[in-house]
C-alpha positions in Angstrom: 136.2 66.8 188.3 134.9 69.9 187.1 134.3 71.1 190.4 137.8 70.6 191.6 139.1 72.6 189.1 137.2 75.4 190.1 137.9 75.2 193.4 141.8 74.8 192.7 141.8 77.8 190.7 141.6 80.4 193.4 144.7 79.1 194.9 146.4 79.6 191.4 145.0 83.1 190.8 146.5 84.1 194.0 149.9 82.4 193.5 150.5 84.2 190.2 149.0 87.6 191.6 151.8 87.1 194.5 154.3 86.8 191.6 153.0 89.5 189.4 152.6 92.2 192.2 156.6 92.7 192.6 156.5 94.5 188.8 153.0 94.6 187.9 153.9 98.6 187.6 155.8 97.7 184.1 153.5 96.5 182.0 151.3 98.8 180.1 147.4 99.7 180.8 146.7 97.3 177.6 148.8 94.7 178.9 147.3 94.5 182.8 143.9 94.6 181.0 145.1 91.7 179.1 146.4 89.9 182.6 143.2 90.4 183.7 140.8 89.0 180.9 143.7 85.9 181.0 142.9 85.2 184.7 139.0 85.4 184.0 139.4 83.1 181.0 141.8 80.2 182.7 138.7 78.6 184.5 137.2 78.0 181.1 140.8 77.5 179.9 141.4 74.4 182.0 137.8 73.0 181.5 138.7 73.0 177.6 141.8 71.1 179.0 140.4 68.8 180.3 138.1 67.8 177.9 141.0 67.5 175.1 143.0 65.3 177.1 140.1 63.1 177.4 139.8 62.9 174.0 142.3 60.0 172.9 144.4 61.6 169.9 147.1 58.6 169.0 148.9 59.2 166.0 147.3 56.6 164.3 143.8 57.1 165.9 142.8 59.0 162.5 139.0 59.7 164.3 140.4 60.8 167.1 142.8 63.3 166.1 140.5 64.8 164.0 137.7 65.1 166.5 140.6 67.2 168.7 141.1 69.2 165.6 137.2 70.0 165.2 136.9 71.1 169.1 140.1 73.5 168.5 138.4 74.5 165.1 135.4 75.8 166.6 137.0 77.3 169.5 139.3 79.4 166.8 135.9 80.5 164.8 134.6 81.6 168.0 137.7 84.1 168.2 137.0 85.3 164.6 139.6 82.8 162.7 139.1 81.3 159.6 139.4 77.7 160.3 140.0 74.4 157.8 140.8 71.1 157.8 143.5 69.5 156.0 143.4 66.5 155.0 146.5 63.5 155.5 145.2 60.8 152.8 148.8 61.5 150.8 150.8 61.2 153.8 149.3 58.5 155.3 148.1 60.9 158.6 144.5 62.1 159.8 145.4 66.0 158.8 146.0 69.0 160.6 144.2 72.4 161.4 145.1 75.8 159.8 143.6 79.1 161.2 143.7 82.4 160.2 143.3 85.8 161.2 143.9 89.2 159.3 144.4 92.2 161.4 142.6 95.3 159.5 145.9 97.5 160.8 148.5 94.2 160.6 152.3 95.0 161.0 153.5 91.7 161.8 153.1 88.1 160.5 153.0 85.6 163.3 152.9 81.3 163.4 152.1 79.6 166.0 152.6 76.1 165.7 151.1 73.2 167.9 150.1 69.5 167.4 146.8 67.7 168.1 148.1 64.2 168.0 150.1 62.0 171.1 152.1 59.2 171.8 148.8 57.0 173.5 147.2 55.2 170.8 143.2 53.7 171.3 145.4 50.7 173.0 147.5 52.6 175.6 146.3 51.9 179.3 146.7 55.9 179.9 144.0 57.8 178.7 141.7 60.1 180.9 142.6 63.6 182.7 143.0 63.1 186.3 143.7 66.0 189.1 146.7 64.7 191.5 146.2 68.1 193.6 145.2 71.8 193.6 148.2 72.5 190.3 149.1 69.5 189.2 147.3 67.3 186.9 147.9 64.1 185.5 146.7 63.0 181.6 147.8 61.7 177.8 149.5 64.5 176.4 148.4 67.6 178.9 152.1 68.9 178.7 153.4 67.2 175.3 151.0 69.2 173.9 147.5 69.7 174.4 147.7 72.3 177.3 149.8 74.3 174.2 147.6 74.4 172.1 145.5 75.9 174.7 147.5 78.6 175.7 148.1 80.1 171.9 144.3 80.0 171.9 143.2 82.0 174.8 146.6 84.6 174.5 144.8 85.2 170.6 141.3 84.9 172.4 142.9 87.9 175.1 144.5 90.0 172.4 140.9 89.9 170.5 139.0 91.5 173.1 141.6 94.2 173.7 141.1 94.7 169.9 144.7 94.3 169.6 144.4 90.9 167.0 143.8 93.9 164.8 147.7 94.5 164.6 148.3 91.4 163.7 148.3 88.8 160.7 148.1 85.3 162.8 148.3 81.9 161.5 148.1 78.9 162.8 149.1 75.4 162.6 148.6 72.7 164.8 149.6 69.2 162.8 148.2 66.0 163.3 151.4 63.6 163.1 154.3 65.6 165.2 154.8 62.5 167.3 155.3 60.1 164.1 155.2 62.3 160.6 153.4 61.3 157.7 155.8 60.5 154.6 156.7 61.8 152.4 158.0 65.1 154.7 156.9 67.2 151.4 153.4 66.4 151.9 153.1 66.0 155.6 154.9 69.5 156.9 153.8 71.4 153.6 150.7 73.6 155.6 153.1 74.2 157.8 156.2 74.8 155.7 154.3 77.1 153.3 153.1 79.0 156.2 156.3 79.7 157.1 157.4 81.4 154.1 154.3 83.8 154.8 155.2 84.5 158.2 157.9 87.0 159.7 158.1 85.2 163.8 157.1 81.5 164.2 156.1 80.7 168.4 156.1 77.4 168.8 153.8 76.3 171.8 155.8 72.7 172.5 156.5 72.7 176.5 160.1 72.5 175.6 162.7 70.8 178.5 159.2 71.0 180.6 160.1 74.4 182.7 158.1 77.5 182.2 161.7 79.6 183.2 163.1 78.6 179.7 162.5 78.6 176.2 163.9 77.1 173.0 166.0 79.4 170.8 167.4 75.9 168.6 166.3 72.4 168.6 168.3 70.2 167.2 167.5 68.1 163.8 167.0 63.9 163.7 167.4 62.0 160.2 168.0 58.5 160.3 170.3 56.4 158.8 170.8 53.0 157.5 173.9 51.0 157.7 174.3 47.7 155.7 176.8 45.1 155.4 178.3 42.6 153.1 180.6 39.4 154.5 182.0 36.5 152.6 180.3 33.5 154.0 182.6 30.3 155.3 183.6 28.0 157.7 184.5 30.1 161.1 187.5 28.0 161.2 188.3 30.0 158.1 187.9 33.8 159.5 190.3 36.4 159.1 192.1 33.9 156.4 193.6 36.0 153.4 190.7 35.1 150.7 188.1 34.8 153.1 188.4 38.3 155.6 186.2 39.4 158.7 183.2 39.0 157.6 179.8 41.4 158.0 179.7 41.5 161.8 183.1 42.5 162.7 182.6 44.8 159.6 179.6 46.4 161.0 181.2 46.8 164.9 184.4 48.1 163.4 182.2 50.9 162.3 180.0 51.5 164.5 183.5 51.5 166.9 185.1 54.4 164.2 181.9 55.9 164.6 182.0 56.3 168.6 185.5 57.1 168.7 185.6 59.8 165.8 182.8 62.1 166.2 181.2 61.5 169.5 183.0 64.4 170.9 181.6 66.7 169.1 179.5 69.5 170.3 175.6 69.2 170.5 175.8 66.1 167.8 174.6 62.7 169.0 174.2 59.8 166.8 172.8 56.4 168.1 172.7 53.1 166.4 169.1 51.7 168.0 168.8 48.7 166.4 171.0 46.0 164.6 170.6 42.5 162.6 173.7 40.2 161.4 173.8 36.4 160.2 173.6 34.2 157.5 170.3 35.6 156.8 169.0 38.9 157.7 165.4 40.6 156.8 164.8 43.9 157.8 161.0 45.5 158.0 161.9 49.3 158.1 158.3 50.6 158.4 157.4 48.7 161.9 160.9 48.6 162.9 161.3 44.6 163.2 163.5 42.2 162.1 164.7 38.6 161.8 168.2 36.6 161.2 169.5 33.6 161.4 173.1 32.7 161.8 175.1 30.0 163.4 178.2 30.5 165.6 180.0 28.5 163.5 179.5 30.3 160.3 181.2 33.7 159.0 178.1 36.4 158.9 177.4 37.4 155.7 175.0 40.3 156.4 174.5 43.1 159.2 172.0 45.7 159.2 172.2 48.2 161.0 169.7 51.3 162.0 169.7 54.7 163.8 169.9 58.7 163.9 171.8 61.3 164.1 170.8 64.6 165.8 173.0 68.0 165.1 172.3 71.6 165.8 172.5 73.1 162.4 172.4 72.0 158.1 176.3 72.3 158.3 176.8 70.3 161.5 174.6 67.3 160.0 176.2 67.5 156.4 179.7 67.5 157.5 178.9 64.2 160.0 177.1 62.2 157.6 180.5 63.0 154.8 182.2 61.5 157.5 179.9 58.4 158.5 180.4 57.9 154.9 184.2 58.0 155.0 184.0 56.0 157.7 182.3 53.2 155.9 184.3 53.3 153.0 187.1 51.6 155.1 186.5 48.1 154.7 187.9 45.3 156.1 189.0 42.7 153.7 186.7 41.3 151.6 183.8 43.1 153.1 181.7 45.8 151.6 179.3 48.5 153.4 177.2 51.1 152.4 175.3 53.8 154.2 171.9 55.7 153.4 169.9 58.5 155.2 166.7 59.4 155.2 164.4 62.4 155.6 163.9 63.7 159.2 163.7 66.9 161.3 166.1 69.8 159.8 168.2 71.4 163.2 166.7 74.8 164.1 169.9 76.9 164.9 170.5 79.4 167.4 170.3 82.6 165.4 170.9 86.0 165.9 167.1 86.4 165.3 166.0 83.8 167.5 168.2 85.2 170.4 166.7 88.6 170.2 163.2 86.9 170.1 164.3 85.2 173.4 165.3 88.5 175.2 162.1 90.3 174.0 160.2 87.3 175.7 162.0 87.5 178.7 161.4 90.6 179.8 158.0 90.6 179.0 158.5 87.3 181.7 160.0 90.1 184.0 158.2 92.5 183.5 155.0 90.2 184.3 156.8 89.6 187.8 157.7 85.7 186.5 161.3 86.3 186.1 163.8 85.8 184.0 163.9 82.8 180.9 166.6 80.9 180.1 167.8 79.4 177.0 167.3 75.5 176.8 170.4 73.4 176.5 169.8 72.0 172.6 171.0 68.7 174.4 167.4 68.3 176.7 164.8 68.8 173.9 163.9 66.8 171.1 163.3 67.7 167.4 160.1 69.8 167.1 157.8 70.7 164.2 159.1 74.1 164.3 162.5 73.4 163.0 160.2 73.2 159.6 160.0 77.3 159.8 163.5 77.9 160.8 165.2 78.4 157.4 161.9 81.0 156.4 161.4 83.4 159.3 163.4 86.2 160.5 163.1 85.0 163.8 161.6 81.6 166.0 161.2 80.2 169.6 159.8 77.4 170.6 159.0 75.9 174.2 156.0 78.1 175.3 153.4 75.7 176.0 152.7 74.6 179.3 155.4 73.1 181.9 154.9 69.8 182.9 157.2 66.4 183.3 157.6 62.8 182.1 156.2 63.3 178.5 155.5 60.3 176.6 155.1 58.4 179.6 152.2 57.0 181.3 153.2 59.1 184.1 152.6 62.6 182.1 151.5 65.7 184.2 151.2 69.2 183.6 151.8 71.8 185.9 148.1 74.2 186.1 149.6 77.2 187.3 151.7 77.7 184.1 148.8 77.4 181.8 147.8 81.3 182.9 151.5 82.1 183.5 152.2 81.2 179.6 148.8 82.4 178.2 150.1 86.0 179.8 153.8 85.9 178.5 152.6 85.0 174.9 149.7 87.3 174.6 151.9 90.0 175.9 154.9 88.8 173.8 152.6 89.2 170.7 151.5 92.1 171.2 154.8 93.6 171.4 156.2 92.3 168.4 153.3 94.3 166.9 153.9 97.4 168.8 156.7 97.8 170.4 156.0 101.4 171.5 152.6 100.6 173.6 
């Protein structure tokens, strides 16, 4: 395996030389230097790969993320970072990685944010790195996110040996339970919350809608919500009658109708009921999302439980929908009753002035690289992210520079080789401008 990837790597140096020659001319004589140590490293870049996608890192495989997190451990003391562990006992998680790195002349504080964990538990039947041909590359979590946490490594590794880490104060987080957080939220995204308030630019190394030609300047937030119902049990010969009402199901769908007709056309805002229980008798087991309930057709329900999320682009957006999902509720049918609860989730990262800047810095570093221009991602294709965490804290964040790939959290999951050097490039560069913008 090892092999191929040597021998495919030519074909990618080339292919990004190609791109790179058009306006190669632009960049600095410390940026081409740093082009050039990034193409030497990206054999040894994709070996590390490989082996960290071969490494099984469920969620819930505690061992297993935490043998990821030792591997990227050493590999950040070997650039000079001060490495720990932290555990996840209180938050019911294996723990995540924090490394630092003080610059002796630091002007700017920079996060960068990754995950060790995946979606493929010990039990999944998709679990080894396997090369489909010369850039593409098939694996459990390559793209979603394991080739990210790659790249933030070996830009910090390239901006060490120009001695330009010097100018910056770096840390980083890469959290063991992005794909299913560890509760409570306080606990689980506090190394990464409280490095957030230390920071001045968060980089999150997600791979974003999956294309290396855009980036993430907001992401939008996901709490969930749960909706329950209260009937007056009878006869269903007796429905509708004055002292007995609708009962809980026709309660329940008259909401969940009020709730498709009122706010679905709202901009970026999507809210999705995913699962629902109604009956006589209805018990609902919120921690492994399963249910049971009886009920008979002839028989008025007395009970409906209902479950799902909402996803908005900003605090304001998600507060004013859920006053209205609550309004909405309130307006029983007779002798019915309904109350609805949220819980914690993923805050919205919003498309701030700050962050838009960030995003036209980073693309012209893409142009002047020769790699064109990036584009915004639609909020709409990408998914909450552990860097919505650090929005409210840092002047400025963007997210979606890991490396490109397609069909995440499928068994089907590949990652696209060329844009591992491609990114490693735009962020190292990208870092060291936020640092020195004069070079």
């Amino acid at each position: 395996m090892r092999c191929l990837l040597l021998r495919s790597f030519p074909f990618i140096v080339i292919m990004l030389l190609v791109l790179q020659g058009i306006s190669f001319a632009q960049l600095s004589e410390k940026e081409q230097k740093i082009v050039k140590i990034v193409d030497q490293q990206t054999p040894a870049a994709l070996t590390l790969l490989e082996k960290v996608v071969n490494m099984n890192s469920g969620t819930m495989n505690f061992e297993g993320v935490q043998a990821v997190g030792e591997v990227m451990m050493q590999a950040f003391d070997e650039v000079g970072f001060e490495t720990e562990w932290i555990p996840g006992e209180e938050f019911n998680r294996a723990g995540h990685v924090v490394a630092r790195y003080k610059g002796e002349r630091a002007v700017k504080k920079l996060l960068l944010i990754g995950h060790l964990d995946t979606v493929f538990e010990p039990d999944s039947p998709f679990q080894t790195y396997n090369m489909m041909n010369d850039t593409l590359a098939g694996g459990p979590g390559i793209a979603d996110m394991k080739g990210g946490n790659i790249i933030m490594l070996e830009a910090v590794r390239a901006l060490k040996q120009t001695d330009d880490l010097e100018l910056l104060d770096v840390t980083v987080v890469m959290t063991g339970d992005e794909e299913l957080s560890g509760r409570p939220l306080s606990l689980s995204k506090k190394a990464l919350i409280d490095a957030a308030k230390y920071a001045d630019v968060a980089l999150g190394f997600e791979n974003g809608d999956g294309k290396w030609q855009t980036a993430n300047v907001a992401r939008r937030g996901s709490i969930g919500w749960t909706l329950t119902v209260t009937g007056k049990p009878a006869h269903s010969s007796q429905v509708f009658r004055e002292d007995i009402g609708a009962g809980a199901i026709y309660e329940a769908a008259r909401i969940l109708t009020d709730f498709y007709e009122e706010l679905r056309s709202e901009e970026f805002l999507t809210f999705n009921p995913g699962r629902i229980l109604g009956g006589t008798q209805v018990e609902d087991d919120a921690y492994t999302n399963t249910g049971t309930a009886f009920g008979k057709s002839n028989i008025v329900a007395e009970k409906a439980i209902v479950t799902g999320d909402i996803r908005g682009i900003s605090i304001e957006q998600v507060e004013r929908v859920k006053q209205k999902m609550e309004e909405i509720v309130s307006r029983n049918y007779p002798h019915t009753s309904a109350t609805i609860e949220f819980s914690e989730g993923y805050p919205p990262m919003a498309p701030t002035e700050g962050n838009k800047e960030l995003l036209v810095l980073y693309s012209e570093v893409s142009e002047d690289l020769g790699f064109g221009k990036v584009e915004a991602v639609n909020p709409l294709r990408a998914g909450a992210a552990d860097v919505s965490f650090t929005a409210e804290y840092v002047e400025m964040a963007l997210d979606g520079l890991g490396m490109s790939g397609t069909e995440g959290h499928t068994i089907r999951e590949k990652g696209y080789l060329n844009s591992l050097p491609l990114q490693i490039k735009r962020a190292a560069i990208l870092m060291l401008r936020l640092a020195n913008p004069e070079q």
